[in-house]
C-alpha positions in Angstrom: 66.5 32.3 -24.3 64.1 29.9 -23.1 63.0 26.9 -25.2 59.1 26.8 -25.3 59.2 24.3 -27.9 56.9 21.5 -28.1 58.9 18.9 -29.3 56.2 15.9 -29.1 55.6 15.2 -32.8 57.1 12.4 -34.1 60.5 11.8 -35.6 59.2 11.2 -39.0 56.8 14.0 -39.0 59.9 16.6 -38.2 61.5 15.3 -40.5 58.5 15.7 -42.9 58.2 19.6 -41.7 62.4 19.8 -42.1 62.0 19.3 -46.0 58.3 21.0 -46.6 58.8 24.2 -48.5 56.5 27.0 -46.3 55.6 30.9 -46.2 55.5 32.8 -43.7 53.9 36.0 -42.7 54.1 37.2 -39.8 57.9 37.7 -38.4 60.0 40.3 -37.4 63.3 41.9 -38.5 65.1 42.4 -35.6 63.3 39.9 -34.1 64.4 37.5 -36.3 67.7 37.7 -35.6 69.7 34.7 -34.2 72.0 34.6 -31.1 75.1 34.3 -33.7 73.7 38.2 -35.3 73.5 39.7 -32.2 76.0 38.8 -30.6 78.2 40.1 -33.7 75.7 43.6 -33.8 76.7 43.6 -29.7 80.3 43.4 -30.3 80.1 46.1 -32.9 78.2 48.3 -30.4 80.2 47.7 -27.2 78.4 50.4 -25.4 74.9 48.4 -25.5 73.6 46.5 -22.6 72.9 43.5 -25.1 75.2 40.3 -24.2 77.9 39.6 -26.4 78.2 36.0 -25.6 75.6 34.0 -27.2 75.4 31.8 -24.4 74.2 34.6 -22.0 71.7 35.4 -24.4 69.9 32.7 -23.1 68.6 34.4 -20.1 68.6 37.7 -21.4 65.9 36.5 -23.8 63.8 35.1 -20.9 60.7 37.2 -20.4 58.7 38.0 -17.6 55.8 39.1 -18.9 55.0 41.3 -22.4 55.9 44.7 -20.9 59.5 43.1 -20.1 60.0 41.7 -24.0 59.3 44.8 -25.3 62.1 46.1 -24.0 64.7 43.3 -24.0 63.6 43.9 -28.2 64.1 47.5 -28.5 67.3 46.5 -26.6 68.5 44.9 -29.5 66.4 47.8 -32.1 69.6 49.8 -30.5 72.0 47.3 -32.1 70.7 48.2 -35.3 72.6 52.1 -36.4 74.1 51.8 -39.3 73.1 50.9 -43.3 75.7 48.1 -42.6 73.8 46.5 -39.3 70.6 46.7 -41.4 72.3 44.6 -44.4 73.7 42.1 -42.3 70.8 41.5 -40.4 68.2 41.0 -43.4 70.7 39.1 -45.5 71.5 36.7 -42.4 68.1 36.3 -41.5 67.3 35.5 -44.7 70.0 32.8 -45.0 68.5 31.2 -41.6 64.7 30.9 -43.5 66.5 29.6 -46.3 67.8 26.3 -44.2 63.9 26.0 -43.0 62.8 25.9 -46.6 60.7 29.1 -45.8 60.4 30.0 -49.9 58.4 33.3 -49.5 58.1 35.6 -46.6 56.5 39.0 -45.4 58.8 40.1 -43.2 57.5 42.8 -40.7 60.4 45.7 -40.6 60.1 48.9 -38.1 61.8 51.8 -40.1 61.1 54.1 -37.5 63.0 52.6 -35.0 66.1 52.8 -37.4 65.4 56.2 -39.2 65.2 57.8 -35.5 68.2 56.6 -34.6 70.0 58.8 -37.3 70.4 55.9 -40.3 69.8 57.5 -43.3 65.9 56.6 -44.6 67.3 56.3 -48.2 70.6 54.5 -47.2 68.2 52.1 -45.0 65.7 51.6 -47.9 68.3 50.7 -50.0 70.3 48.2 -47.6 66.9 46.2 -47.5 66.5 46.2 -50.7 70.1 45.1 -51.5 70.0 42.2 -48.9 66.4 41.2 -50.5 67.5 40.4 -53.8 71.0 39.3 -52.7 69.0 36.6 -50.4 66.5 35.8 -53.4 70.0 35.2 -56.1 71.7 33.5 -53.5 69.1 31.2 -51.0 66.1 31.2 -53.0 64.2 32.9 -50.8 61.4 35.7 -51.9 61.5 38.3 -49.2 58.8 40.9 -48.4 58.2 44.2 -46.3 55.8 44.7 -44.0 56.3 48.2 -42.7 54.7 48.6 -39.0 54.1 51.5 -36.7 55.0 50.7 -33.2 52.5 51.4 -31.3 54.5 52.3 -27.8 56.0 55.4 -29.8 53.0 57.6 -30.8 51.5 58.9 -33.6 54.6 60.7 -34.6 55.7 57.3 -35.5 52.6 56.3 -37.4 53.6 59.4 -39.7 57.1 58.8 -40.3 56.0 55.0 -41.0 53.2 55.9 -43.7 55.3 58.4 -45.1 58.6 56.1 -45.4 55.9 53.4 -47.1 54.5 56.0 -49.6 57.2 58.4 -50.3 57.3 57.5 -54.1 61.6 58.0 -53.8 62.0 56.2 -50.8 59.3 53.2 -51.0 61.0 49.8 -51.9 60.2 47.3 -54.5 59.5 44.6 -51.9 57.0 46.9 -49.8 53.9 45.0 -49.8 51.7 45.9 -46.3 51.1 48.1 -43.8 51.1 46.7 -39.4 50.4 48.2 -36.7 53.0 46.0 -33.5 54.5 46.5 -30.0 52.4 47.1 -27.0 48.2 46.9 -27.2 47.4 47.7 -23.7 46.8 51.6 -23.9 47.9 51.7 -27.8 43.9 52.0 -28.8 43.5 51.0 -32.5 41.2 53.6 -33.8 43.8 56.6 -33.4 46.0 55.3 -36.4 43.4 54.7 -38.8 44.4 58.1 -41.2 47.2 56.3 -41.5 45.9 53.0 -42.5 44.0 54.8 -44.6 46.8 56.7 -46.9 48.6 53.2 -46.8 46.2 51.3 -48.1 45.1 54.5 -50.6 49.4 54.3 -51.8 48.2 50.0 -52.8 49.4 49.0 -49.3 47.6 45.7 -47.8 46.2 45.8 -43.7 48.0 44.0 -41.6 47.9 44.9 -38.0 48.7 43.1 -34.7 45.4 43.0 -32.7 43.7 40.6 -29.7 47.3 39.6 -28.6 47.0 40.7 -25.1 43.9 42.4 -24.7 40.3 41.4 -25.4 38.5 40.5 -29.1 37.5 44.6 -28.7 40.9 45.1 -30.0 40.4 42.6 -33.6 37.2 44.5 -33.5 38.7 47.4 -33.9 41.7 46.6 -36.2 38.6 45.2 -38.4 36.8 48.1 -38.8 38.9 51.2 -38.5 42.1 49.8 -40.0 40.3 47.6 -42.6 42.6 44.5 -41.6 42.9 42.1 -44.2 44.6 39.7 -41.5 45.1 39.8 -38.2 48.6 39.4 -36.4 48.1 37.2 -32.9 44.5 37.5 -32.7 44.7 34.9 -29.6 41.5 36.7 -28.2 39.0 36.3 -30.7 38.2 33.0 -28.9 36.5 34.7 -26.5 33.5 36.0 -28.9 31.7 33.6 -30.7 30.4 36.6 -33.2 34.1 37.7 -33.8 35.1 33.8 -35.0 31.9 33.8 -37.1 32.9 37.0 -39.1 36.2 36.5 -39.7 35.4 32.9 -40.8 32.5 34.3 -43.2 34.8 36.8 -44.5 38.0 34.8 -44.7 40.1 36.7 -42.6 43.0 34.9 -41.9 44.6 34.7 -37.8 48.5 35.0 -38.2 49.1 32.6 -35.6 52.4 32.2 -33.4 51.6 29.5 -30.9 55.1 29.7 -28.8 55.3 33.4 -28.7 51.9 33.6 -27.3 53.7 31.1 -24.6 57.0 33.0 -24.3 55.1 36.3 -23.3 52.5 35.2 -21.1 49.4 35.5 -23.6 48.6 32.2 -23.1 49.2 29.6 -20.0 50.4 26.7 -22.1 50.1 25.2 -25.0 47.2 23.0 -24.2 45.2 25.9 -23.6 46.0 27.6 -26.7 42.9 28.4 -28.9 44.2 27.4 -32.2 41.9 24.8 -32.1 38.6 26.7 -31.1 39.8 28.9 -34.3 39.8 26.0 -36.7 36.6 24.3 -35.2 34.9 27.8 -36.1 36.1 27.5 -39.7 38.9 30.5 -39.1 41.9 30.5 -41.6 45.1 29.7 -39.6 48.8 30.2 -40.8 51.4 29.1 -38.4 53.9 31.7 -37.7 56.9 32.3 -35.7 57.1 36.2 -34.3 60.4 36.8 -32.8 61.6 33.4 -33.4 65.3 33.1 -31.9 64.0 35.5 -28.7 61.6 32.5 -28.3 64.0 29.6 -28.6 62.1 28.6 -32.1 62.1 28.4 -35.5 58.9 27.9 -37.9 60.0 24.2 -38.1 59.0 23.4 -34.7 56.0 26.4 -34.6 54.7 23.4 -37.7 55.5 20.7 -35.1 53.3 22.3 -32.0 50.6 23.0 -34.8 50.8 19.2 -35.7 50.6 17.9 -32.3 47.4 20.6 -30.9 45.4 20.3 -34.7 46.4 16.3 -34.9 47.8 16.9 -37.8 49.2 14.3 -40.4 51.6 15.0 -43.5 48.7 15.7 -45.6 47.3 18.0 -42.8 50.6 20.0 -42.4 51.0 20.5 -46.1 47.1 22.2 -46.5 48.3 24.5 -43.4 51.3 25.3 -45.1 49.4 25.8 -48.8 46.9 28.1 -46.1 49.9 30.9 -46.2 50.3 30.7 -49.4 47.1 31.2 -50.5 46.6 34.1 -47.9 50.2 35.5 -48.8 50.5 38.5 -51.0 52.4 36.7 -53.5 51.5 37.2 -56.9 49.4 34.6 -58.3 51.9 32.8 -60.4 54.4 32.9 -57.5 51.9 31.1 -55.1 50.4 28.4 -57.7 54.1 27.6 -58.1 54.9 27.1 -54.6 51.5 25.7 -53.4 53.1 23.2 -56.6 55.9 22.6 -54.5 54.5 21.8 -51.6 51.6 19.1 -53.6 55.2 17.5 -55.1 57.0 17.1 -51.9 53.9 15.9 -50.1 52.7 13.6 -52.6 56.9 12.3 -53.5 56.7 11.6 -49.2 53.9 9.8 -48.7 54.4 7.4 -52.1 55.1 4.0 -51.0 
């Protein structure tokens, strides 16, 4: 796993980001889960070509390029076969957000890639589901789904997802949105907007992955055929001045994951990262981590490489943490608590 981390903000100003209570919206399940998980869902699953050691994980989870994480992840999807895998892993990743003081997130779950693997849909809805409000009792962390089609497995995918997420026996409580991840190069947006459509028709809120690695076309697209109420990535819409301009005007929030877009080649370096050209244009940012332990990250230190390329102070980092909130899909007396929270901390911090 290699470390992309930016580590150039200042000791007090981690230590400020350690203790700041945060959303986040845009991270994965399986992704999300730490050398310490897999290597447990390995050793239950001898037969897998994932590492048991968690110190060989290291270079396992060193990518060459986007095409080559894709399928170190669906590597560790295979880990994932039984109501028991799917329990540990939510409850455990959970309990990881909870020592990041990550209060609320919309985590981005891949049914598809579970219920085709012979896990029974109900028996999986209901391990989420138990893990959710075991996590929520236990760390104080709110959980949410996000239910995403991946895109690299068709359209017979896209229907077993909307299905799953509208199925009035099988949808879960915590089921809040509707993505669209994996691949974008030859995964053309348009073709899964029926789906989109009976999602968002069942109360489901857009949320697909779009410009990551191809061209602002893509946001385009996720825009107007999947009715995206945020983008996930979105690193391209630099590249069109009209694109910033709309999404700005319409207050379309980028999900943005600085070190994954490093990690898979999206982006050169950090430096060149367009999270700045997206806040000059007057685009709503949230800072995000993806896949954070395949990165060699955590949100923590995704806040610390915002805080270094934005120039960000306390006061700074605490309006781009109150900017997920807002854009969350908390209900409203969830988020005026937390965006509470945050004020408290900030303002208990910076008194002299």
């Amino acid at each position: 796993m290699t470390d992309h981390r930016d580590a150039s903000a200042p000791h007090d100003l981690h230590a400020f980001i350690a203790g700041l209570p945060k959303a986040e919206l845009h991270v994965h399940h399986v992704g999300s889960a730490s050398p310490r998980i897999v290597s447990e869902l390995a050793a239950r699953h001898p037969d897998s070509k994932v590492p048991t050691d968690p110190e060989a994980l290291v270079d396992y989870f060193t990518f060459t390029d986007f095409a080559h994480f894709i399928d170190v992840y669906l590597s560790v999807v295979d880990l994932i076969r039984t109501p028991e895998d799917v329990r540990l892993l939510t409850y455990e990743v959970a309990r990881d957000m909870a020592r990041q003081q990550i209060r609320y997130a919309e985590l981005t779950i891949t049914p598809f890639s579970s219920t085709r693997r012979g896990i029974d849909e109900g028996a999986f809805m209901d391990a989420i589901e138990d893990a959710r409000k075991a996590a929520e009792a236990e760390f104080g962390t709110v959980l949410r789904w996000c239910f995403d089609i991946p895109g690299e497995a068709g359209l017979a995918s896209a229907e077993e997802t909307v299905r799953l997420a509208t199925t009035d026996k099988l949808r879960p409580e915590g089921l809040v949105s509707f993505g669209l991840g994996g691949p974008e190069i030859g995964v053309p947006r348009p073709q899964f907007k029926p789906y989109f459509d009976r999602a968002i028709a069942a109360g489901l809120r857009s949320v697909p992955h779009a410009g990551e690695t191809t061209g602002p076309e893509t946001v385009w697209d996720a825009l107007t055929d999947l009715r995206a109420e945020r983008i996930g990535h979105g690193t391209s819409s630099a590249q069109d001045p009209k694109l910033l301009a709309h999404l700005a005007e319409h207050g379309i929030p980028l999900e943005v994951c600085p070190t994954s877009n490093i990690a898979t080649r999206a982006v050169r370096t950090f430096d060149e990262h367009p999270i700045k050209e997206f806040v000059r244009a007057g685009v709503v940012v949230t800072i995000n981590s993806d896949d954070p332990p395949m990165f060699g990250t955590d949100l923590n230190s995704e806040y610390a490489v915002a805080a270094r390329l934005l120039d960000l102070d306390e006061r700074g980092l605490a309006a781009l943490a109150k900017n997920a909130v807002e854009v969350s899909f908390l209900d409203g007396a969830g988020k005026a608590k937390l965006a509470e929270e945050i004020d408290t901390y900030t303002s208990a911090w910076l008194a002299p």
